[in-house]
TORBAMI-6908 format. One record per residue (C-alpha): residue number from 0; residue in three letters; x, y, z. Coordinates in Angstrom, 1 decimal. Layout:
N
NUM,ALA,X,Y,Z
...
END
This chain:
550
0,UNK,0.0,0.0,0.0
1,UNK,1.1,3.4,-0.8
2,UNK,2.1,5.7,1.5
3,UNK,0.2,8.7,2.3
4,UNK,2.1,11.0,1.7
5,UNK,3.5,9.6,-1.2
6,UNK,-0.9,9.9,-2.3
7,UNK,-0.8,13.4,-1.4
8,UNK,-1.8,15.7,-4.7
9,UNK,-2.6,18.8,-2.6
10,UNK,-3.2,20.4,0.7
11,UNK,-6.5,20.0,0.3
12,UNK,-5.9,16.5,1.1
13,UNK,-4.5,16.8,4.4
14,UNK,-8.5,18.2,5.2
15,UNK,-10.0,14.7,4.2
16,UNK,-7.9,12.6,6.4
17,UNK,-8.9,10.9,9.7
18,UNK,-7.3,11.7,13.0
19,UNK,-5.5,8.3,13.0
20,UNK,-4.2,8.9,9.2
21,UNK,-2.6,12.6,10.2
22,UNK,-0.4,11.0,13.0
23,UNK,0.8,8.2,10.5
24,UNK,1.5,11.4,7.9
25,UNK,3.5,13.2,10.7
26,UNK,5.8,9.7,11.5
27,UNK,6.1,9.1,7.4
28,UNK,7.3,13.1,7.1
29,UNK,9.7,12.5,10.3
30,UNK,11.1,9.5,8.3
31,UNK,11.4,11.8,5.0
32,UNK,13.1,14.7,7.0
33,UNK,15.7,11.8,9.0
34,UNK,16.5,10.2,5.6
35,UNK,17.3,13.4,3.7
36,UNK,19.4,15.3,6.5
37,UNK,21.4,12.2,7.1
38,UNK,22.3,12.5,3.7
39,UNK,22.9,15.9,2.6
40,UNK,23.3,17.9,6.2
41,UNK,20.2,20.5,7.3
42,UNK,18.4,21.9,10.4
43,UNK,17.3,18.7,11.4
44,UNK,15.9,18.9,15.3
45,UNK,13.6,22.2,14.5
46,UNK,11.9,20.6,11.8
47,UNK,11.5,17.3,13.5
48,UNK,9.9,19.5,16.3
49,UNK,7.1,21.5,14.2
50,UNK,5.3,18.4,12.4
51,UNK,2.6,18.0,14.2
52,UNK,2.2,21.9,14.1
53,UNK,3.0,22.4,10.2
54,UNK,0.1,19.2,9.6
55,UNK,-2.4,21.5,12.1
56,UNK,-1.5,24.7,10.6
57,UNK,-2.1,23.2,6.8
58,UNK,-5.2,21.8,8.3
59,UNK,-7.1,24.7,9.3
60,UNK,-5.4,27.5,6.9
61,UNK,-5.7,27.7,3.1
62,UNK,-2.0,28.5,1.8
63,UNK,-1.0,30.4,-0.1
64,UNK,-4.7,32.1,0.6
65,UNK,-3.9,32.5,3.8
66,UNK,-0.4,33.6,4.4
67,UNK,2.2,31.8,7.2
68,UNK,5.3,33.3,7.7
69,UNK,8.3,30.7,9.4
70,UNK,10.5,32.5,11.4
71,UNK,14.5,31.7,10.6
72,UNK,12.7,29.2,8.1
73,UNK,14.8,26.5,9.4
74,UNK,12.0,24.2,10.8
75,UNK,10.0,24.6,7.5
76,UNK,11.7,21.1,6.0
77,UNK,7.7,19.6,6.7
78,UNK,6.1,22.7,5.3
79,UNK,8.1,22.0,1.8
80,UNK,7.0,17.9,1.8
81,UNK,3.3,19.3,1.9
82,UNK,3.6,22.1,-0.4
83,UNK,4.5,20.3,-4.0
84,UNK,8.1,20.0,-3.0
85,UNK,8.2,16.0,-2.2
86,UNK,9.6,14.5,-5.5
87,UNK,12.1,17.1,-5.1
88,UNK,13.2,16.6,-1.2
89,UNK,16.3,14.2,-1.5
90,UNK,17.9,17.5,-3.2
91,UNK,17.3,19.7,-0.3
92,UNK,20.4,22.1,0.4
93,UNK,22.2,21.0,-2.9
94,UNK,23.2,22.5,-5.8
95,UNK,20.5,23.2,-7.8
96,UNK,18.1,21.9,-5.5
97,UNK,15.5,23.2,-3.2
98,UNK,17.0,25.6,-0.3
99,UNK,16.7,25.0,3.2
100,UNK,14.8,27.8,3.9
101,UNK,11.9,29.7,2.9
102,UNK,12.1,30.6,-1.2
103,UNK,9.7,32.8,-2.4
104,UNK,11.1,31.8,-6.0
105,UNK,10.8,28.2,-5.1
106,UNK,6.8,28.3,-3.9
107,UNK,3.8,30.6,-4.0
108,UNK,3.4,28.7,-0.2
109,UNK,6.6,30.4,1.0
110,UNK,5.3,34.2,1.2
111,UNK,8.2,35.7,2.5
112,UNK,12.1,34.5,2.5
113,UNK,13.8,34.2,5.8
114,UNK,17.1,32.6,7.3
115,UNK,17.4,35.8,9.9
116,UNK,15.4,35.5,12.8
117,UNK,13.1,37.4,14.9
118,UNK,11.7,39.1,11.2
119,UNK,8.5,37.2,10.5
120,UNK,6.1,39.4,13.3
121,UNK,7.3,42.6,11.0
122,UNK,6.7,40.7,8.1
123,UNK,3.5,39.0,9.1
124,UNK,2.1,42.4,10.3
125,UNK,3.3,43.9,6.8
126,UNK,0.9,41.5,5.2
127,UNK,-2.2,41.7,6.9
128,UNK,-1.4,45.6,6.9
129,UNK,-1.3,45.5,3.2
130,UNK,-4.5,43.2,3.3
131,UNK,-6.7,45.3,5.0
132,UNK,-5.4,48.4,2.6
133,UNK,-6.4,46.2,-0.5
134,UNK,-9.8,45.2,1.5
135,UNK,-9.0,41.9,1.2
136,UNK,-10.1,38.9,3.3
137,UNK,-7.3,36.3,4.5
138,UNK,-5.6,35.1,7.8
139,UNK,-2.0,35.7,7.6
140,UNK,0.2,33.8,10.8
141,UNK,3.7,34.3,12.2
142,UNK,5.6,31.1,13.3
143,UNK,8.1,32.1,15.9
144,UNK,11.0,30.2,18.3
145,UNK,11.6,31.1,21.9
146,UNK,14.7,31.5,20.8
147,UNK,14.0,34.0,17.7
148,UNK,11.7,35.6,20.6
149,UNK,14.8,36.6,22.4
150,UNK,15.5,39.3,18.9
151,UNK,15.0,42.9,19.9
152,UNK,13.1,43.1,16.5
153,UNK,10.3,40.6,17.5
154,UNK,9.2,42.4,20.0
155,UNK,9.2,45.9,18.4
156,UNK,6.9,44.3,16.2
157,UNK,4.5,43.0,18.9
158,UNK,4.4,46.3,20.4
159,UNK,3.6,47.9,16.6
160,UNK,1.2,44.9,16.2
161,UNK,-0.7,45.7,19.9
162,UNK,-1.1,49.4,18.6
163,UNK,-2.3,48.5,15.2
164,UNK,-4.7,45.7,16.8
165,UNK,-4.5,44.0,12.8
166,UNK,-6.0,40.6,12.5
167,UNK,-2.9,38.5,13.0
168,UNK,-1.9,35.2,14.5
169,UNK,2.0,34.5,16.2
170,UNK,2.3,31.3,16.7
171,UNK,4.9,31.0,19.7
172,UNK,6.9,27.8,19.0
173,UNK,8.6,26.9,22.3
174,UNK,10.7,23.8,22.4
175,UNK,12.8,24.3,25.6
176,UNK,10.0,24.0,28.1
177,UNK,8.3,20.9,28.8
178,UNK,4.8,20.9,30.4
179,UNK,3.7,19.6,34.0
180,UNK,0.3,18.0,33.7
181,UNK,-1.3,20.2,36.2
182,UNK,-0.3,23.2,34.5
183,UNK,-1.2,21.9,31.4
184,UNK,-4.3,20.8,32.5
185,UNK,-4.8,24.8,33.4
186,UNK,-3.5,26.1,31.3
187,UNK,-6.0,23.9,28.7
188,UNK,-9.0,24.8,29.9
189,UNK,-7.9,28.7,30.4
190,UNK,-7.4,28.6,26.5
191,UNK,-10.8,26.7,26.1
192,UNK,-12.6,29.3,28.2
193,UNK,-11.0,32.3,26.9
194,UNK,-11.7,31.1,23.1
195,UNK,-15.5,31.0,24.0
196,UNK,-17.1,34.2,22.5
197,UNK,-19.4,34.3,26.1
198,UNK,-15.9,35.2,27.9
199,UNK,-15.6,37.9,25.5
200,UNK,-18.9,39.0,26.0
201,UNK,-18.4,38.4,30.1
202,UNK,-15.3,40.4,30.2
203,UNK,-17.0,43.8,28.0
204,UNK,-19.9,43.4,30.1
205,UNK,-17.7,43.9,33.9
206,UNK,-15.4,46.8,32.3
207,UNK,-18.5,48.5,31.2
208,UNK,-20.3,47.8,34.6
209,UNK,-16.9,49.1,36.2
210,UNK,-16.9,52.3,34.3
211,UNK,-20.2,53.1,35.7
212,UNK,-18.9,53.1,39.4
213,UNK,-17.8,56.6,40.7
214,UNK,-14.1,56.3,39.8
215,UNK,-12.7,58.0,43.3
216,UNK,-14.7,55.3,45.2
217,UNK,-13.2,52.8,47.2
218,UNK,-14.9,49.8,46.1
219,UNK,-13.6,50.8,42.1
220,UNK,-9.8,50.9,43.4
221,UNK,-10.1,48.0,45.1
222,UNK,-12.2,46.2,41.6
223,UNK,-9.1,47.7,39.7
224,UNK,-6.4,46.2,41.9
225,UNK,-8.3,42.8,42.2
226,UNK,-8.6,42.4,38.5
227,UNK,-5.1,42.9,37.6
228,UNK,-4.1,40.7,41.0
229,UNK,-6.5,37.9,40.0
230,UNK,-5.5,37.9,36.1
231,UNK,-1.7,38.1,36.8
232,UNK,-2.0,35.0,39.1
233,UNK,-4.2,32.9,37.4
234,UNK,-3.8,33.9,33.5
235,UNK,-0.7,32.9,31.6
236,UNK,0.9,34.7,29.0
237,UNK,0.0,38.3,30.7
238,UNK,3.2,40.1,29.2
239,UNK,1.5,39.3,25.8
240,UNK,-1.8,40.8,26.8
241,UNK,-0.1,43.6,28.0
242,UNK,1.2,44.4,24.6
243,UNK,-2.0,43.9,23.3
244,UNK,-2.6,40.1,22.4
245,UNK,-5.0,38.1,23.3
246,UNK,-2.4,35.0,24.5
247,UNK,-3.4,31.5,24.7
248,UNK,-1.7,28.4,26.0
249,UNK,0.4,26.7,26.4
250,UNK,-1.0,24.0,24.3
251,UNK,0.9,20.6,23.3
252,UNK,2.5,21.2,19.7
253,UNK,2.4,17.7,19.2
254,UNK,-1.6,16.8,20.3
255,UNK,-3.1,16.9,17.1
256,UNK,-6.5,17.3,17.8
257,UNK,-5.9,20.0,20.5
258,UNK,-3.5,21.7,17.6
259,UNK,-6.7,21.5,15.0
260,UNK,-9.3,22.8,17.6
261,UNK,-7.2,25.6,18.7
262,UNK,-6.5,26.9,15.4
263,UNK,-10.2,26.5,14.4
264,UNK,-11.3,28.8,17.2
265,UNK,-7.9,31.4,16.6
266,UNK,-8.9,31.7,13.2
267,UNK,-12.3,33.6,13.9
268,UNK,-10.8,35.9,16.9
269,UNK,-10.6,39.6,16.2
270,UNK,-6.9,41.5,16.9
271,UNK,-3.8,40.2,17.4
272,UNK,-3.6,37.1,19.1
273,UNK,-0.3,35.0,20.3
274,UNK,-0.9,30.6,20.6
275,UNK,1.7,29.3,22.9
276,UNK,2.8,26.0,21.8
277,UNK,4.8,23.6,23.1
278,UNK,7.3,21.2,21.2
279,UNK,10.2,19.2,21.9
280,UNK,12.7,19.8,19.3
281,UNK,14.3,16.6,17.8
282,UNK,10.7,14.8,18.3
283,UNK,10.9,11.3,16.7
284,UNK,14.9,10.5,16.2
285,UNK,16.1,10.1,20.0
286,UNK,19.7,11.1,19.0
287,UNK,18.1,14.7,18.4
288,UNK,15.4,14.4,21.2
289,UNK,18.6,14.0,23.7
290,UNK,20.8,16.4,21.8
291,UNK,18.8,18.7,20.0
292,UNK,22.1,21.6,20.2
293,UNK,24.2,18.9,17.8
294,UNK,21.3,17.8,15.7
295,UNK,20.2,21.6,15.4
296,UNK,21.8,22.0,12.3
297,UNK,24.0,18.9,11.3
298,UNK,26.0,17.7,8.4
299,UNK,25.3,14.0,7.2
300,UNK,25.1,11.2,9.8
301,UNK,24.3,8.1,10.4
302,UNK,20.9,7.3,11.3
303,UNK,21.4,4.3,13.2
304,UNK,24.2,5.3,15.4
305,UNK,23.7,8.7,15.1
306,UNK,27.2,9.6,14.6
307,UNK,28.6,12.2,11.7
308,UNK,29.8,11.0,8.6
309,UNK,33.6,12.9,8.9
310,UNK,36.6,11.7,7.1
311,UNK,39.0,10.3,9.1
312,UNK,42.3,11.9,10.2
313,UNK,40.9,15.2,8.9
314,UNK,42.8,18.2,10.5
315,UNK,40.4,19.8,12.8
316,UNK,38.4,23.1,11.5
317,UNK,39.0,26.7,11.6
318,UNK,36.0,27.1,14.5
319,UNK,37.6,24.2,16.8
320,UNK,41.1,26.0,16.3
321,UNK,39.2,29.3,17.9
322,UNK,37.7,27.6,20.2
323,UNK,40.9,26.1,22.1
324,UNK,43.1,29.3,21.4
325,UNK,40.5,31.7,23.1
326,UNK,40.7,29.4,26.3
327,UNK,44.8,29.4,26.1
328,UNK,44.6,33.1,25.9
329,UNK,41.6,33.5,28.5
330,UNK,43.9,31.4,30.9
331,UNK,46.4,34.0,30.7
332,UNK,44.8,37.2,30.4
333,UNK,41.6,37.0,33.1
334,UNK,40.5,40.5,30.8
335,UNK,39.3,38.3,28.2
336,UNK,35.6,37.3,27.9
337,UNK,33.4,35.9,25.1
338,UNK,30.1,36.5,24.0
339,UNK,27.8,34.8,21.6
340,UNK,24.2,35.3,20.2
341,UNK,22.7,31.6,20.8
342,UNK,25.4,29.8,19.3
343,UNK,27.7,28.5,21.9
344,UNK,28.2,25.2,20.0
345,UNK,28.7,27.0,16.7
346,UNK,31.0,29.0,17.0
347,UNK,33.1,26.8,19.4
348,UNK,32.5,28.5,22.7
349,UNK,31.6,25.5,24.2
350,UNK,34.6,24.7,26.3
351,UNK,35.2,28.1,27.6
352,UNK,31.4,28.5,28.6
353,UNK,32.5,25.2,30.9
354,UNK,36.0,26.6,32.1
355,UNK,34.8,30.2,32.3
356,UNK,31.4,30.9,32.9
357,UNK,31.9,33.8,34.9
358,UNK,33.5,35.2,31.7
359,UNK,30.9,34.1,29.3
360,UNK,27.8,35.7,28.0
361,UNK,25.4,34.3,25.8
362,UNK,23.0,37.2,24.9
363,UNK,20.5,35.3,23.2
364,UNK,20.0,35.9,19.3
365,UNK,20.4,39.7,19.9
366,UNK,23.7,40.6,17.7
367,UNK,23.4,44.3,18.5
368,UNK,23.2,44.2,22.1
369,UNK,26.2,41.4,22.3
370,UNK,28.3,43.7,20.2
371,UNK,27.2,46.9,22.3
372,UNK,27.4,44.8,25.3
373,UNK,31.1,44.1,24.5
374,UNK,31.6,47.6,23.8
375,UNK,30.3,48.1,27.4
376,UNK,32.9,45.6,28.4
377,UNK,35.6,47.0,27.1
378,UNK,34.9,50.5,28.1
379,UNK,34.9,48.8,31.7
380,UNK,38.8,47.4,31.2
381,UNK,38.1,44.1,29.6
382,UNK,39.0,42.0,26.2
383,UNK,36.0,41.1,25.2
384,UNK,35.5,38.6,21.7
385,UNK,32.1,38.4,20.2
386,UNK,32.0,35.3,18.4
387,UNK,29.3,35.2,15.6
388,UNK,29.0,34.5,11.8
389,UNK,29.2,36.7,9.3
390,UNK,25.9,36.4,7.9
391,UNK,24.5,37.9,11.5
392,UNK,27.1,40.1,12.0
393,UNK,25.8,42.4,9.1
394,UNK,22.8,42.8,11.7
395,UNK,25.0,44.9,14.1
396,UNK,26.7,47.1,11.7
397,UNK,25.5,50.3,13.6
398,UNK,26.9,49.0,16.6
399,UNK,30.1,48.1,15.2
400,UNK,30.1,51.3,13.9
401,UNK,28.8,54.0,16.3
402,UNK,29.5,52.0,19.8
403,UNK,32.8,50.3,19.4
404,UNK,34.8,51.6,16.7
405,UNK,34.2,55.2,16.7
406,UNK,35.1,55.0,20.2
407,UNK,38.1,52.8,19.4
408,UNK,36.7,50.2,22.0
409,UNK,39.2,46.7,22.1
410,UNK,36.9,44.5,21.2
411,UNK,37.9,41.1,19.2
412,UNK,35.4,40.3,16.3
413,UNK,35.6,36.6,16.0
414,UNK,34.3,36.4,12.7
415,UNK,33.2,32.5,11.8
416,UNK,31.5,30.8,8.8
417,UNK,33.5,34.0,6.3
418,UNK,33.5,33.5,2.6
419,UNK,31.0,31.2,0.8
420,UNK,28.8,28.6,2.8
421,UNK,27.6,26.3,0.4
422,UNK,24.0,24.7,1.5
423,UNK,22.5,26.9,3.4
424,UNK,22.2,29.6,0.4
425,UNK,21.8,32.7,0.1
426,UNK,20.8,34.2,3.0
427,UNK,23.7,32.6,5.2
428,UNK,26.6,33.6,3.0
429,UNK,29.6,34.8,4.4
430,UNK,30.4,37.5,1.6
431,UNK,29.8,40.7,3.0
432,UNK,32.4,41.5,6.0
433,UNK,35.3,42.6,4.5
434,UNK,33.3,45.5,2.1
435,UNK,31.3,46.7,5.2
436,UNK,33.9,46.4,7.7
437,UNK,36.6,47.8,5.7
438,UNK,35.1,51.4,5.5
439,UNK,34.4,51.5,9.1
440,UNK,37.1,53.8,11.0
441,UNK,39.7,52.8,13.8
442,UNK,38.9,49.1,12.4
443,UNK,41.8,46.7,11.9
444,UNK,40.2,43.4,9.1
445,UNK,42.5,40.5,9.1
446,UNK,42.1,36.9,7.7
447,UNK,44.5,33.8,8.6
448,UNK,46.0,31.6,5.7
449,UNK,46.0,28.2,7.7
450,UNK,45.0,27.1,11.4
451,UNK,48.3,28.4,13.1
452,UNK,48.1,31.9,11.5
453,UNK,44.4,32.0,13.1
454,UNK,46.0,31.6,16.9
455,UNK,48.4,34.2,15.8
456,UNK,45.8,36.7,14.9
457,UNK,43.8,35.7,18.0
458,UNK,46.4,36.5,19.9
459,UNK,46.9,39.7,18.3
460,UNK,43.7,41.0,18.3
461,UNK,43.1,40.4,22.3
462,UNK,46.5,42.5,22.8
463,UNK,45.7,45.3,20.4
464,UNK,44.3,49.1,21.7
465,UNK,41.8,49.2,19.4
466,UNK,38.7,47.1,17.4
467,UNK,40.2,44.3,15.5
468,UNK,38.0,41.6,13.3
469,UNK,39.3,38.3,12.2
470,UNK,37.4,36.1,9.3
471,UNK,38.1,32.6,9.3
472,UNK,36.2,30.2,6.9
473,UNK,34.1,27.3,7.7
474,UNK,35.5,24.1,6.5
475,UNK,38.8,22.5,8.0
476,UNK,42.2,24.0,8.2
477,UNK,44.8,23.2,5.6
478,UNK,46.6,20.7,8.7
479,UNK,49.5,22.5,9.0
480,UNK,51.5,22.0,12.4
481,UNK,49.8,24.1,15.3
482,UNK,52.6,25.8,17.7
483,UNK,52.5,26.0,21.0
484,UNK,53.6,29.8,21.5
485,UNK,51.4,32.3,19.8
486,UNK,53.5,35.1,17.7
487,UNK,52.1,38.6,18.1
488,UNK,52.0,40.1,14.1
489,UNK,53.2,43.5,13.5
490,UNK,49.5,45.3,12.7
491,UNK,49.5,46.1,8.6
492,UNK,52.3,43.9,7.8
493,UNK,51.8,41.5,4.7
494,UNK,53.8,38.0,4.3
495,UNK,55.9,37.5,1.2
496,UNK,55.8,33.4,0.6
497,UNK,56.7,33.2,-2.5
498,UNK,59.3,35.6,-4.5
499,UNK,58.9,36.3,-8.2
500,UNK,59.3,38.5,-11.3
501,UNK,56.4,37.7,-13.9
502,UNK,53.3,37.7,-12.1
503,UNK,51.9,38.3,-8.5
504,UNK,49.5,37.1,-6.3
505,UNK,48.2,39.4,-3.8
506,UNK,45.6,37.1,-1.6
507,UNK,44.3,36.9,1.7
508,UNK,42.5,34.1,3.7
509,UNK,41.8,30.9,2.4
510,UNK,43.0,31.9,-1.1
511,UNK,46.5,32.1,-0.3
512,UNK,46.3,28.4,-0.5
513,UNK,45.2,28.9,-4.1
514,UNK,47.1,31.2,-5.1
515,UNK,50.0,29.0,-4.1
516,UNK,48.7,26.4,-6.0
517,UNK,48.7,28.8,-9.2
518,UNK,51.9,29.6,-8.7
519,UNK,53.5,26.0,-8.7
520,UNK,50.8,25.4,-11.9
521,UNK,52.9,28.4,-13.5
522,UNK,56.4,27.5,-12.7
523,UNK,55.9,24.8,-14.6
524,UNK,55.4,26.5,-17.3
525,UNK,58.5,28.5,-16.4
526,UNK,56.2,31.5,-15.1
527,UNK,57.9,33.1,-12.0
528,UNK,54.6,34.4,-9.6
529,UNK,55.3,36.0,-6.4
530,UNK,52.9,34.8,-3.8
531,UNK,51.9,37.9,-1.0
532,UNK,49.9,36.5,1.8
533,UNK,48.0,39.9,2.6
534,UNK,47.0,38.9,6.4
535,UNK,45.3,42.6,6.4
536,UNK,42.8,43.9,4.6
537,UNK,42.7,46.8,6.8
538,UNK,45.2,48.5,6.8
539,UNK,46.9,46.9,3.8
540,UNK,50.6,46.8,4.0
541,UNK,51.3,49.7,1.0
542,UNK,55.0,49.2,1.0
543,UNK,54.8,45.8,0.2
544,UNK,52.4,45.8,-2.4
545,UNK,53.7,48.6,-4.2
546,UNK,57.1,47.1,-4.0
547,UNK,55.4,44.6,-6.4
548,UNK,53.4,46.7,-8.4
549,UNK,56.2,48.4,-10.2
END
């Protein structure tokens, strides 16, 4: 018998199916999602976490009618297996295949591309503003993370969204918190009650029999105070309503028939309201359930042992190299202390979170504060090192700009995942750093040829006066021998490798391995390049390069 997903023609299908038949669609579209990120790599424990929800959300919504914005995009691999995109799923995040993330070019069904977080409220509330100009008639929903949550932009846009009071659903995704059954149970029939139009009509009916008591009176002070009392204690979610959301929850993301009903009776409230759902990211593969940090994005594995596919006796990459230099130098220098924006793991962090924590800030997925916050740090006598990628490093460019480097602050940009990033497309590459960062006053931009030269710089940025970034790619070093003693580089100074007369190379980063490799190419051919290894894009060593211009 075929499967059903494999029947699937539309989403109108998902509507005809029994109870019993949606769970067994959710465990065939866990197997899909397992299968493909095992072999080509992906954000595997979000998506495994949002099924259930994705299945609930196609069930009661018509898309691309009705419009549903994923936050990041990263747990969206289900959305893409019910939206057309099945027979095309084994080439998710390859070359000419579909992306990881939401594609407007891709599918009418992805309204809006992400790979950012904290951006799909503003967007949401950008569509149903633009829906209600047009006098149009559709429901438009914003799937959020705790974590994207944690953005300074998501909740400008729920305080703009309260204001507005536009018909628009955010979908709170939370994956960290498990529920107790009494406070589910609670917390269940709070939601029931307060989707029941007679609580609406209850709760107009007291505020209007409230306003008619003499306001100066004792007995209205005392109904003021024991509203907000009782509602604080009792109602969950009351930060929401004070922005001007009608919250509900937390409901169990994976209870499908809860999921459906909820939905069903969201879909016909007036205003802005906020569903609290709760998920457990990595649901179905118990490798991801018990570490859903590793299996949060992943390259392949092996689904039965759970263990990555890596090539043996592989020289270890450029973020592991940061990661133990930063805890060398942080042994010796108690100025130094790292921050990072959610990505502890990522950005190799993780063993001086353990040996320092004291010393280690993770701000959340809030790259302007950690940058300012560093600023801060400096400015109070430490070496701070804000380790992020370059894609979300872009999003603090004001910071870098106004708070540390026009001050000439000593903060260390650790700049990870530089240069192109393959899979994860367009939204995630590395390109940008060195053109926005190299215009930026009091800056120093370096990039390290191999593993050793990255300790080097490291060093060198922690004991310079001023703002220093370095840019280091993502894939593994070049395995040359790491030293023990770290070399502090003369700032602005460029490396001749390579001496020659016909031709030079001027390259910095991980193409100073190329360009070495052109260079041999063309001695064969009895073509004498010169080889400069750069180190500094700003400031660049004008002597040198000069030297070879003539």
């Amino acid at each position: 018998m075929s499967k059903i997903l494999e029947q699937m023609r539309s989403l109108r299908d998902i509507r005809s199916l029994s109870l019993v038949q949606l769970q067994e669609l959710a465990e065939e579209i866990r197997c899909q999602i397992i299968e493909t990120a095992a072999k080509n790599g992906g954000h595997l424990a979000p998506s495994l976490g949002v099924v259930e929800l994705t299945l609930a959300l196609h069930r009661v919504f018509d898309s691309p009618v009705d419009k549903i914005v994923w936050d990041v995009g990263h747990q969206s691999y289900a959305h893409k297996l019910l939206t057309g995109r099945r027979e095309h799923f084994d080439a998710l995040r390859l070359y000419g295949g579909i992306s990881g993330f939401p594609r407007p070019e891709e599918s009418g069904h992805d309204v809006f591309g992400t790979g950012h977080s904290s951006t799909s409220i503003s967007a949401a509330l950008g569509l149903a503003a633009a829906r209600d100009l047009n006098m149009e008639r559709y429901s438009v929903v914003a799937v959020i993370g705790d974590g994207a949550m944690t953005g300074g932009m998501a909740f400008e846009a729920l305080n703009h969204a309260g204001h507005l009071k536009k018909n628009l659903i955010v979908v709170l995704n939370d994956n960290e918190m498990s529920i107790a059954h009494n406070v589910g149970a609670l917390a269940g029939y709070l939601s029931r009650l307060r989707t029941n139009p007679k609580y609406f009509k209850g709760k107009e009916e007291f505020e209007q029999l409230l306003r008619k008591v003499p306001a100066g009176s004792i007995f209205f002070r005392v109904a003021e105070r024991l509203k907000d009392s009782f509602k604080y204690l009792v109602v969950p979610g009351m930060f929401f309503e004070e922005m001007g959301f009608i919250y509900l929850g937390p409901i169990d993301g994976h209870n499908l028939k809860a999921m459906i009903r909820v939905l069903q009776q969201v879909k016909s409230i007036k205003g802005p309201v906020l569903l609290h759902v709760v998920t457990k990211k990595g649901k179905g593969y118990s490798f991801a359930e018990s570490c859903p940090d590793r299996f949060h994005g992943i390259g392949p594995f092996d689904v039965a042992t759970g263990k990555a596919v890596e090539d043996n006796g592989a020289p270890p990459s450029y973020t592991e190299v940061f990661g133990r230099t930063i805890v060398r130098l942080a042994e010796s220098d108690g100025r130094i202390v790292a921050i990072t924006a959610a990505m502890t793991r990522g950005t190799g962090l993780n063993q001086f979170a353990r040996l320092f924590p004291g010393r280690f800030f993770d701000v959340g997925i809030a790259e302007q504060h950690a940058v300012t916050l560093a600023a801060g740090l400096a400015a109070g006598g430490y070496r701070p090192v804000v380790a992020v990628y370059s894609t979300f490093l872009q999003r603090a460019y004001d910071q870098i700009l106004h708070d540390v480097c026009l001050q000439r602050l000593p903060v260390t940009l650790a700049i990870d995942r530089a240069g192109i990033v393959g899979e994860d497309g367009a939204t995630h590459q590395g390109l940008y750093d060195f053109s926005y960062l190299r215009h930026i006053p009091n800056v120093v931009v370096m990039a390290p040829k191999d593993e050793n030269e990255l300790q080097n710089m490291l060093a060198t940025a922690v004991s310079h006066p001023g703002p220093v970034a370095v840019r280091y790619p993502r894939r593994k070093g070049v395995g040359c021998l790491l030293e023990d003693n770290f070399e502090i580089l003369p700032v602005g100074r460029a490396e001749v490798l390579l001496d020659g007369k016909d031709v030079t190379f001027l390259a910095v980063g991980s193409m100073v391995e190329v360009a070495r490799k052109a260079a041999g190419l063309l001695a064969d051919e009895g073509i004498r390049a010169a080889v400069i290894n750069a180190r500094f894009v700003k400031p660049l060593d004008e002597e040198c390069i000069l030297s070879y211009a003539v």
